[in-house]
Wavefront OBJ file of the C-alpha trace (Angstrom):
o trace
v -9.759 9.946 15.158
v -11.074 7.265 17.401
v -12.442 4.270 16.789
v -16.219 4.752 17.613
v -16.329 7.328 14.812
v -14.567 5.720 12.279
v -16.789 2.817 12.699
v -19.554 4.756 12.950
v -21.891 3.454 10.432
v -22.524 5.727 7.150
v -24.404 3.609 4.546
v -22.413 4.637 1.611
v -23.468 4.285 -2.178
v -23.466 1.180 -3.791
v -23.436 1.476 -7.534
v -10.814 2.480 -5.623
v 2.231 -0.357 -3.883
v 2.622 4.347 -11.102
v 3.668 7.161 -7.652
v 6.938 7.727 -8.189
v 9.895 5.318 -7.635
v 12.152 5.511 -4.517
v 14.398 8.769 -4.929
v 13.447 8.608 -9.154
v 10.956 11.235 -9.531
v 11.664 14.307 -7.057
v 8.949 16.115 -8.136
v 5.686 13.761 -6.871
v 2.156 15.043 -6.992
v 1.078 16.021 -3.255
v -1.114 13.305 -2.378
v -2.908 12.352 0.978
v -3.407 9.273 2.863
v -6.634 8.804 4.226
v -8.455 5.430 6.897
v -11.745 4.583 6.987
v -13.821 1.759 9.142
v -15.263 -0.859 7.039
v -17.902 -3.795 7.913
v -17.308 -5.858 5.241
v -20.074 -8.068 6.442
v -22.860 -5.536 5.377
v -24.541 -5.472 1.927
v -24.551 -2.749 1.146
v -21.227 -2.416 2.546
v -21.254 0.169 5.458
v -17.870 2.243 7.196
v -17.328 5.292 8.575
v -16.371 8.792 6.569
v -12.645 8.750 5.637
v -10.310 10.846 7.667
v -7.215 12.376 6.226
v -4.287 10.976 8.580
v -0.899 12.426 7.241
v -2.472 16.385 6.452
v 0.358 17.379 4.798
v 0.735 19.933 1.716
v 3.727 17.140 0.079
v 3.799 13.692 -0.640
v 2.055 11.563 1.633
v 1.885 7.551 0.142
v 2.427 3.676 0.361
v 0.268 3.055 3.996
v 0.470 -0.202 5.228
v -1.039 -1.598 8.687
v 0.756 -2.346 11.631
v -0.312 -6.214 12.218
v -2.786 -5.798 15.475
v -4.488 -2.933 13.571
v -3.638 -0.201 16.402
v -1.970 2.250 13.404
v -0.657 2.916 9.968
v 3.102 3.535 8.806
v 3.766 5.276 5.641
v 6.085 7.428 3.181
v 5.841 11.113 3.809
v 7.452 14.257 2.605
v 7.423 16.670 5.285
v 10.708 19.016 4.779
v 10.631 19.278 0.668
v 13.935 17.225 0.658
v 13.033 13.777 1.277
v 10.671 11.054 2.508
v 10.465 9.610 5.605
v 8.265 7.044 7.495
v 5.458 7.779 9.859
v 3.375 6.153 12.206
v -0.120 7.415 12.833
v -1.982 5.699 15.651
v -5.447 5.419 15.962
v -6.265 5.693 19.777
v -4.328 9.043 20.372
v -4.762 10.057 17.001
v -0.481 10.951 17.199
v 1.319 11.044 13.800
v 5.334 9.973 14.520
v 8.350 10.207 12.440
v 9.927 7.159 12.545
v 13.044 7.713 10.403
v 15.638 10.262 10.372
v 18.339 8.903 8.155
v 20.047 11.196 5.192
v 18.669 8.999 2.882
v 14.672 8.824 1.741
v 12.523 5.811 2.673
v 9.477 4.308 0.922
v 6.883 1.535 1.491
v 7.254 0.592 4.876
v 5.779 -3.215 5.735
v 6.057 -4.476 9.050
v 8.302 -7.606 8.633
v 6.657 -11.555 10.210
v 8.653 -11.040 13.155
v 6.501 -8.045 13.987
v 9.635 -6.368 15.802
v 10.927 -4.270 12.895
v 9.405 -3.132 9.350
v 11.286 -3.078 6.373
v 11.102 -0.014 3.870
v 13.125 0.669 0.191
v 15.970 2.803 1.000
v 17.713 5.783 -1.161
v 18.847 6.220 -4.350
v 20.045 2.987 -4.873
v 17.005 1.711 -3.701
v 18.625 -1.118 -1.003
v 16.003 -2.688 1.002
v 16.717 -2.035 4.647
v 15.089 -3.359 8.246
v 14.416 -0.480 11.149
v 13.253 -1.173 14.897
v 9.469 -0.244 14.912
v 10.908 3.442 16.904
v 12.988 4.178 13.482
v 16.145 2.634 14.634
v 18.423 1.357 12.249
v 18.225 -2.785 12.037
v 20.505 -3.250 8.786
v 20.292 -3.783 5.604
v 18.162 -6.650 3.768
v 19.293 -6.276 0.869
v 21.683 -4.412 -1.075
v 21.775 -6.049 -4.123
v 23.052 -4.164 -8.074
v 19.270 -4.062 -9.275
v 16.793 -1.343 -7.907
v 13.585 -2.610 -5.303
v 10.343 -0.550 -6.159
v 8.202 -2.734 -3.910
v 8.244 -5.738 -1.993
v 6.144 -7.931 0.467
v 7.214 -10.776 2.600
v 6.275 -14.360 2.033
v 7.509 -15.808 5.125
v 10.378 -15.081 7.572
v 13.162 -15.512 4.821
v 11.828 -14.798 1.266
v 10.503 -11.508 -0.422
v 8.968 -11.090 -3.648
v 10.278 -7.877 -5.083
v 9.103 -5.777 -8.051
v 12.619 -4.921 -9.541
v 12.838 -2.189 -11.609
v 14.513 -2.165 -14.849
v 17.311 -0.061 -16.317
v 18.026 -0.851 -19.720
v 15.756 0.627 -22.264
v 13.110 -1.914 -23.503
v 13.492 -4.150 -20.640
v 10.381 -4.956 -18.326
v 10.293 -4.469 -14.698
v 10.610 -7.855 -12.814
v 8.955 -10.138 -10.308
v 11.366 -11.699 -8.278
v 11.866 -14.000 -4.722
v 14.899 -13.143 -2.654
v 15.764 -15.466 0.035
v 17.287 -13.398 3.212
v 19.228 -16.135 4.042
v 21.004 -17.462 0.924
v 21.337 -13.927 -0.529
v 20.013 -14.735 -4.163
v 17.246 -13.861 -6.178
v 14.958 -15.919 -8.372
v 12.802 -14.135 -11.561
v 9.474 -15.401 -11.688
v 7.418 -13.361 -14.206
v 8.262 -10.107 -16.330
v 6.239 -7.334 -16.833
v 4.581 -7.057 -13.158
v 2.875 -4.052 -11.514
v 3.433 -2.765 -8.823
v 0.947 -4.116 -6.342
v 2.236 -7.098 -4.756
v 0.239 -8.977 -1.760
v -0.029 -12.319 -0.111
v -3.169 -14.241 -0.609
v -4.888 -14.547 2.912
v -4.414 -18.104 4.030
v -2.728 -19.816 1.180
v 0.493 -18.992 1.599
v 0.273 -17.638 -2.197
v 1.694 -14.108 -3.556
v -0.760 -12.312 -6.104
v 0.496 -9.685 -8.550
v -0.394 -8.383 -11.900
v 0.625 -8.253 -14.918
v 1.552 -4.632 -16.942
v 2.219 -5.093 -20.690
v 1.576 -1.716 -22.412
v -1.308 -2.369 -24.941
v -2.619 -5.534 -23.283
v -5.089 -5.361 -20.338
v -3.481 -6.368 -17.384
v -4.657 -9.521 -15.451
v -3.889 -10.864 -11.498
v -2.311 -13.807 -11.290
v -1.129 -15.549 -8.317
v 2.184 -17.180 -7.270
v 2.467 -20.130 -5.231
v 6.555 -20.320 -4.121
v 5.989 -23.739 -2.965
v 5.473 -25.171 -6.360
v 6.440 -22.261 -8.271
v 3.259 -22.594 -10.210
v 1.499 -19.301 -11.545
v -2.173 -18.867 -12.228
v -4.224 -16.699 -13.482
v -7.599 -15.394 -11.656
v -8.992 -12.373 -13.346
v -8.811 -9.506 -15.210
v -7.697 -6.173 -13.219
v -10.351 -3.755 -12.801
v -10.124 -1.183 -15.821
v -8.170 1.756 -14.856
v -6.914 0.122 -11.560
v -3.781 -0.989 -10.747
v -3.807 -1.284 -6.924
v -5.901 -3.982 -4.765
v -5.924 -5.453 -1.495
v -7.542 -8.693 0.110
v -10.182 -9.035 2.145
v -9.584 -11.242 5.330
v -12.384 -13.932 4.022
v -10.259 -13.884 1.069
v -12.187 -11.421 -1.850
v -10.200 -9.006 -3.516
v -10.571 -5.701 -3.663
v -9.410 -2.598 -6.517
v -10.916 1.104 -6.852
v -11.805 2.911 -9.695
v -12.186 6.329 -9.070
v -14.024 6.577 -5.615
v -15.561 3.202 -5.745
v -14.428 0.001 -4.115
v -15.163 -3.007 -6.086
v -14.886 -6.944 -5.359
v -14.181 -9.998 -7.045
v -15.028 -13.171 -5.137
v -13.375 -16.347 -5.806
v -15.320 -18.352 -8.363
v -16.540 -15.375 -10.268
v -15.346 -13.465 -13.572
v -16.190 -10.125 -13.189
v -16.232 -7.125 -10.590
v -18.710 -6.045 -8.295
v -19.396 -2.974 -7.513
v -19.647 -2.055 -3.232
v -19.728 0.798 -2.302
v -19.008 4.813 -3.448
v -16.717 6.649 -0.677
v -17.747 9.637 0.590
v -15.522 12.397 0.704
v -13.734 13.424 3.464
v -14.526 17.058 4.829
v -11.399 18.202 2.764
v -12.313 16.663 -0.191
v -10.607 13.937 -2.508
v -10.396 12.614 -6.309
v -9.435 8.593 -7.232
v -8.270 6.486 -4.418
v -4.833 4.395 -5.577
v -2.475 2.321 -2.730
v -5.113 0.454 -0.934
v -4.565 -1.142 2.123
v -6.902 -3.331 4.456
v -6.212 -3.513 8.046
v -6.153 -7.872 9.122
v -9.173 -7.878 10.686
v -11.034 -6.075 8.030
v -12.150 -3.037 9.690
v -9.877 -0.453 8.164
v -9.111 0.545 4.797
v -6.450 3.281 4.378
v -5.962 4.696 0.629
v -4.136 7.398 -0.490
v -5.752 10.075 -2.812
v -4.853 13.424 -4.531
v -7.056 16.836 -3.324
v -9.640 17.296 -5.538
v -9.780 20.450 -7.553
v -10.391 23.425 -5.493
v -10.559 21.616 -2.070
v -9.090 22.597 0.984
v -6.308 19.758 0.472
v -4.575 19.168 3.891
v -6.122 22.500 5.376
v -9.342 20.735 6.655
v -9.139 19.554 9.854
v -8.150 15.839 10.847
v -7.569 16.360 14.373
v -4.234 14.307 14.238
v -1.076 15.848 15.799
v 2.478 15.671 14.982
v 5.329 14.691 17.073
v 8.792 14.351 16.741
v 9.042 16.569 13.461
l 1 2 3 4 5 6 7 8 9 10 11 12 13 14 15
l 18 19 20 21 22 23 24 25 26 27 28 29 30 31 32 33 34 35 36 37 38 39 40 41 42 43 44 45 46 47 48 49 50 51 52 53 54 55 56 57 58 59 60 61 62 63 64 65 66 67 68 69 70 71 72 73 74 75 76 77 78 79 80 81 82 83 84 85 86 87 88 89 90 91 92 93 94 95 96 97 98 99 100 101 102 103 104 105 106 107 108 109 110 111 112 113 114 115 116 117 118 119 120 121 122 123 124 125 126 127 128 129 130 131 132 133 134 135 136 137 138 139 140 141 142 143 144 145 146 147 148 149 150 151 152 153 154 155 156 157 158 159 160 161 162 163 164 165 166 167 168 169 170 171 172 173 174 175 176 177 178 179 180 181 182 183 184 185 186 187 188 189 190 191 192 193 194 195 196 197 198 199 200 201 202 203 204 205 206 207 208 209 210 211 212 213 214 215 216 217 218 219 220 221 222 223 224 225 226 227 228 229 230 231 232 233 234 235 236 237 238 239 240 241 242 243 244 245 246 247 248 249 250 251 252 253 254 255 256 257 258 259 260 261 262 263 264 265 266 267 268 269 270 271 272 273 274 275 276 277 278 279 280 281 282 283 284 285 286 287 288 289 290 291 292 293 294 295 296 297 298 299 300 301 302 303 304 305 306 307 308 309 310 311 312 313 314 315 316 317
């Protein structure tokens, strides 16, 4: 896919990091992972038709951008055994297996270093560090409790959702400092979407207590203070920020916004499906400089799935 058609303006209708744990739940839904150009600038918002990128018949999830917005890394399921990470880039439209270890990899993030990405490793769910060709860097952390997800705050601290294993208990928000080795909890019952606040230096999760509606909140680890900002979109549980610093969550196939200030959601724009079709966008992801948005998505029923063309090619499978 190259650039000048995923930017390619389509005015689209104005009126979208649970997937399965790290090595929990062997048998995940096939699911896609698809980029499209955004101009966030536009009203109504304007971007070019989403491409499917990883075209695979398995599990395809977690996409995250590299940091100068020349490609996308994420989980894929390739072999029916386990999950590895890719690399698709934009301007030869190549897909790349990065990792080759015996053990299955999930939600790779490029670390602030921007010489190696991080990624939650195996069963026991370590978090580990790999050279941007796959190399192995060491681990990060391997640590008795379980990493679902995780983002980094600065050069040595993460925040982590933890996952619990004792009946009853919540999952956990936590800060783990790279150098010391220890862990701080922060807040209980988190979901899983964890992000850093563009330009404050502030973490923003949400919260996931069954029969409540669940609510962002942010997390400043300077002061340790936590504060609410709004409700979650209904039915969401995934967002990502906007560079200017709005927030973004889907519902189904459309993208909503919440700008600082407000209360509610705005609706931006409905996605148009790509040529093999698509049902609810989940695991959104927003390139730095705003023109990319990369979601991942089930098939609709009685598409094409990953048989439709995305003129990507595969090396080192």
């Amino acid at each position: 896919m190259c650039r000048a058609t995923a930017i390619a303006a389509l005015l689209l209708t104005v009126s979208q990091q649970t997937a399965p744990p790290p090595a929990q739940q062997p048998a995940a839904p096939p699911t896609e992972v698809y980029v499209a150009g955004l101009q966030v600038d536009a009203f109504p918002m304007t971007g070019g038709a989403a491409e499917n990128i990883s075209n695979n018949p398995g599990y395809d999830n977690q996409p995250s951008f590299l940091p100068d917005g020349s490609g996308v890394l994420f989980s894929s399921n390739r072999d029916g055994k386990q999950t590895d990470i890719y690399r698709y880039d934009f301007d030869s439209q190549k897909l790349t297996q990065l990792t080759r270890t015996p053990d299955s990899e999930y939600s790779p993030l490029v670390t602030p270093d921007r010489k190696t990405f991080s990624a939650v490793r195996g069963a026991a769910q370590h978090l580990w560090r790999y050279n941007l060709d796959g190399s192995d860097a060491g681990g990060i952390i391997e640590a008795s409790f379980l990493v679902g997800y995780h983002v980094w705050i600065d050069a040595t601290h993460l925040a982590l959702f933890v996952l619990s294993t004792a009946q009853g208990e919540p999952n956990t928000l936590r800060v783990w400092n790279t150098a010391a080795k220890t862990d701080e909890i922060v807040a209980r019952s988190i979901g899983r979407s964890l992000l850093m606040r563009p330009k404050t230096g502030m973490l923003s999760f949400m919260t996931s207590v069954k029969g409540e509606p669940s609510v962002v909140k942010t997390f400043d680890p300077r002061t340790k203070a936590i504060e609410t900002l709004v409700p979650a979109l209904e039915g969401s549980q995934d967002a990502a920020w906007l560079p200017d610093g709005r927030l973004v969550m889907a519902r189904d196939l459309t993208l909503h916004v919440w700008t600082p200030g407000s209360t509610a959601w705005t609706e931006l724009v409905t996605l148009a499906p790509a040529s093999d079709g698509f049902a609810r966008m989940t695991r959104l992801a927003i390139s730095a400089d705003g023109r990319w948005l990369a979601f991942v998505a089930e098939p609709a029923a009685g598409s094409s799935g990953s048989s439709g063309s995305s003129g990507v090619t595969v090396s080192g499978s």
